[in-house]
DRENDO-1510 file (C-alpha; in Angstrom, 1 decimal, always signed):
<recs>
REC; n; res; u; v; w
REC; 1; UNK; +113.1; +37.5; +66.3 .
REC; 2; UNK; +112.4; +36.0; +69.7 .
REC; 3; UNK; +115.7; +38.1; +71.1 .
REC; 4; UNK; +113.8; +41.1; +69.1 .
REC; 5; UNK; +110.5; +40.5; +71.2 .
REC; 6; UNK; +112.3; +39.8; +75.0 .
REC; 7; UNK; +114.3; +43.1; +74.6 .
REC; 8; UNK; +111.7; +44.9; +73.7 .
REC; 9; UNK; +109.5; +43.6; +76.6 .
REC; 10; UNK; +111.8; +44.5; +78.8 .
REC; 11; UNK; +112.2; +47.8; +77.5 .
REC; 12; UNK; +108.7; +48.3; +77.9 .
REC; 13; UNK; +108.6; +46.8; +81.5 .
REC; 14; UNK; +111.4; +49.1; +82.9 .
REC; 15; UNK; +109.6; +52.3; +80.5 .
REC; 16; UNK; +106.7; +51.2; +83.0 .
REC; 17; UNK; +108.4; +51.4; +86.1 .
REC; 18; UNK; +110.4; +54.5; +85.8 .
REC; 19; UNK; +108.0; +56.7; +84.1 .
REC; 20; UNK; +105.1; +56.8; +86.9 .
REC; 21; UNK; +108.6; +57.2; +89.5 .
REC; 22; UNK; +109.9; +60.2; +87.1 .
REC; 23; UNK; +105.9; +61.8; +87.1 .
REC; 24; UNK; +106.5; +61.6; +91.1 .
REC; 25; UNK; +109.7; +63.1; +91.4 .
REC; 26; UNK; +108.4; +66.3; +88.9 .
REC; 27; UNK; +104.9; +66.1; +91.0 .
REC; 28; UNK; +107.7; +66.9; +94.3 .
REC; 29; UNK; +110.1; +69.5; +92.2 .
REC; 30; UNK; +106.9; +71.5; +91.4 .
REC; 31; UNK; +105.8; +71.1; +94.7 .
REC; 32; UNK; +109.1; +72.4; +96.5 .
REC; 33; UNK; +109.2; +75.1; +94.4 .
REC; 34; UNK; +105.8; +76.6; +94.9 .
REC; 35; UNK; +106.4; +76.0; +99.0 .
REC; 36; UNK; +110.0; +78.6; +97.8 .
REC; 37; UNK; +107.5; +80.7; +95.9 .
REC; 38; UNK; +104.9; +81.2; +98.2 .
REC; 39; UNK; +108.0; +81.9; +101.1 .
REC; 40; UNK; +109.8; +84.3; +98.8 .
REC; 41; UNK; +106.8; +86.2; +98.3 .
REC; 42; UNK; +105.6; +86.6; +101.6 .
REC; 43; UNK; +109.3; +87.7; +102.6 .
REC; 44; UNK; +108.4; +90.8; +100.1 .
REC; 45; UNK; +105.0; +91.2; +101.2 .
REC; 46; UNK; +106.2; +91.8; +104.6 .
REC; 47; UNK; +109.0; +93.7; +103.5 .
REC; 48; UNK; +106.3; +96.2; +101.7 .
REC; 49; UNK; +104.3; +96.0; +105.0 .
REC; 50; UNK; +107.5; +97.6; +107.2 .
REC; 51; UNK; +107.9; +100.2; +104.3 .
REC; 52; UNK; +104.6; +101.4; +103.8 .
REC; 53; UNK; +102.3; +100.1; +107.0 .
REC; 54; UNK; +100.2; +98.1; +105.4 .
REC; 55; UNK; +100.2; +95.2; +102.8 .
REC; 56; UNK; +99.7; +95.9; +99.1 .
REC; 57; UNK; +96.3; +95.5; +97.5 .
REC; 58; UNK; +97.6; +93.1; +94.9 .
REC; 59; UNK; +100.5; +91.3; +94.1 .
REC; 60; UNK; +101.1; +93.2; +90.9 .
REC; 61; UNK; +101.3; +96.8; +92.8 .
REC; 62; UNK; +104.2; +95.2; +94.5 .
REC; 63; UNK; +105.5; +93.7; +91.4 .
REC; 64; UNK; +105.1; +90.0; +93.1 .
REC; 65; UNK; +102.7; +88.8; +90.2 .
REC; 66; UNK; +104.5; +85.6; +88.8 .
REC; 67; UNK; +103.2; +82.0; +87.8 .
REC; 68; UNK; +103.5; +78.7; +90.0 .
REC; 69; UNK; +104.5; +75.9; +88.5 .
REC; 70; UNK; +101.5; +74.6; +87.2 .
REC; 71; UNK; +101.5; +77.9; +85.1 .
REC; 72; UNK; +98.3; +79.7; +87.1 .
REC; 73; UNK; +98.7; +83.1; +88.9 .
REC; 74; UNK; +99.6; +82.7; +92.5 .
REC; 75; UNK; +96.6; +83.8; +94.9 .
REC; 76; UNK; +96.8; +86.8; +97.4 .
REC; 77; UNK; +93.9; +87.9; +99.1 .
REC; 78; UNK; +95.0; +91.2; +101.9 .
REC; 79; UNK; +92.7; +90.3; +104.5 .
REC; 80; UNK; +92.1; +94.1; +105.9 .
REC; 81; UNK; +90.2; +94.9; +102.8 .
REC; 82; UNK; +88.3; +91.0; +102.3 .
REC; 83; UNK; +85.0; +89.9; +103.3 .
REC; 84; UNK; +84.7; +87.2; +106.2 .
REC; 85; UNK; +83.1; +84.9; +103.3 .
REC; 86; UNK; +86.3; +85.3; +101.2 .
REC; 87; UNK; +88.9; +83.9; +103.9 .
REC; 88; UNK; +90.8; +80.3; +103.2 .
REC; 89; UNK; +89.4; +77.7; +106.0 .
REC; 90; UNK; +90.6; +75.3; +107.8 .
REC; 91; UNK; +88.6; +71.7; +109.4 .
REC; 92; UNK; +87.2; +73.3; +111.7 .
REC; 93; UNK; +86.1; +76.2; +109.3 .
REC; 94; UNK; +88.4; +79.2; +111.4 .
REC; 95; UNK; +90.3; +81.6; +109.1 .
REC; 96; UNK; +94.2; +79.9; +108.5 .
REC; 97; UNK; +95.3; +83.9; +108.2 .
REC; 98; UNK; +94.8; +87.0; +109.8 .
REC; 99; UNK; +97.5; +89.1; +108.1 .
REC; 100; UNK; +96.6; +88.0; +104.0 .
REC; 101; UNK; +96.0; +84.8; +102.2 .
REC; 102; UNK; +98.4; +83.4; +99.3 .
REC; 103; UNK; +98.4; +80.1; +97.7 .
REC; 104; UNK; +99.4; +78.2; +94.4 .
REC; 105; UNK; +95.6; +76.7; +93.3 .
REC; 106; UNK; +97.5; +73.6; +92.5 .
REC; 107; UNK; +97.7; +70.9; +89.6 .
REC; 108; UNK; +94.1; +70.3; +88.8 .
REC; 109; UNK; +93.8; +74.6; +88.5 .
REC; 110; UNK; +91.0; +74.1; +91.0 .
REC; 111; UNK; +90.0; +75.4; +94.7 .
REC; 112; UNK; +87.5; +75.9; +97.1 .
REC; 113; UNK; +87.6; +77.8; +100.7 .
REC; 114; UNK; +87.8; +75.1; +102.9 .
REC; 115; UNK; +90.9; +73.4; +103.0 .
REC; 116; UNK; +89.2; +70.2; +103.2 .
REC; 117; UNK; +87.3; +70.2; +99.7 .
REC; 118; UNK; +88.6; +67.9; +97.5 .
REC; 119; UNK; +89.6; +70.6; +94.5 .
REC; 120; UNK; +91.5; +72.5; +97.5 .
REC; 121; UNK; +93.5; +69.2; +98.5 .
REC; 122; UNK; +96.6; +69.7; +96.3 .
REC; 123; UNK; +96.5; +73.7; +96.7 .
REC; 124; UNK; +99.8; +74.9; +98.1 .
REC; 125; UNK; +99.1; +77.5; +101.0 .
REC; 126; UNK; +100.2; +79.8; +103.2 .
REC; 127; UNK; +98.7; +79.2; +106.6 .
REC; 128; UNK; +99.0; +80.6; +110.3 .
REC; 129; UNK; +100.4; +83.9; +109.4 .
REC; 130; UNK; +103.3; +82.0; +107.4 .
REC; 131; UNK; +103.8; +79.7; +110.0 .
REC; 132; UNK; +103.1; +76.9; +107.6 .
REC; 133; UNK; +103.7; +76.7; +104.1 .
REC; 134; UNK; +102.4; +73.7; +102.2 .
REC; 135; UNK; +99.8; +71.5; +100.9 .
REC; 136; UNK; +96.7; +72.0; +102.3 .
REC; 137; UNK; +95.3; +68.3; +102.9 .
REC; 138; UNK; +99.0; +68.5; +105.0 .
REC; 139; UNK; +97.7; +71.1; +107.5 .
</recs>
C-alpha cells in the first residue's frame, strides 16, 4: 500500500509539472499560427489590392473569412472607408496602419483600441503596414 501511495504521488507531481509546460507550448502553437494567419492573409489582401486598386470591403468578398485559433473571426477593418475613431492604436495613441487593420482578438475573445488595454494585450496584430506581425503588448 505504501509503494501504491509513493507512485501515485509521483505521478501526480510529474502530472503537475508537465501539464502547465504542455498548456505553454499549445498557448505558443496557437500563437505561431495566428502570426502565419494574419501573414497569409495580408499576402491575399495585397494580392486583391494589385488586381482590383483598392482593398476589399471585407474579408469574406475576398473569400479570406476563416477562424484563428481561438475559434473567433479574424478582424479586418479597410482603413479608406473607417472612421479615425475606429483605427487600432498604439502607446502613444497614433494609428499602427494606414493601408487596413487585421488582427486575431486573442484567447480571452476580448479587445479594445489601444494596444495597451489590458483585454487588447494578448490580441495578435498586424501593425506598421505589415511590418510587424504579433502580439500587441510585443509592439
Amino acid at each position: 500500500m505504501l509503494e501504491l501511495t509513493l507512485v501515485l504521488a509521483l505521478v501526480s507531481l510529474l502530472m503537475a509539472v508537465a501539464i502547465p509546460g504542455f498548456n505553454g507550448y499549445v498557448e505558443r502553437a496557437n500563437t505561431s499560427r495566428a502570426i502565419g494567419d494574419i501573414g497569409g492573409i495580408s499576402l491575399q489582401l495585397s494580392r486583391w489590392q494589385t488586381s482590383f486598386g483598392v482593398f476589399p470591403d471585407t474579408l469574406a468578398v475576398a473569400g479570406l473569412d476563416r477562424l484563428d485559433p481561438w475559434g473567433q473571426p479574424y478582424v479586418y477593418l479597410n482603413l479608406a472607408d473607417a472612421k479615425p475613431g475606429e483605427f487600432r492604436r498604439d502607446k502613444n495613441l497614433n494609428p499602427v496602419n494606414t493601408d487596413y487593420d487585421l488582427y486575431s482578438i486573442g484567447k480571452d475573445g476580448e479587445t479594445l483600441k489601444a494596444f495597451t488595454a489590458k483585454q487588447a494585450r494578448d490580441d495578435i496584430v498586424r501593425a506598421n503596414n505589415g511590418g510587424f506581425i504579433g502580439r500587441a503588448e510585443d509592439y
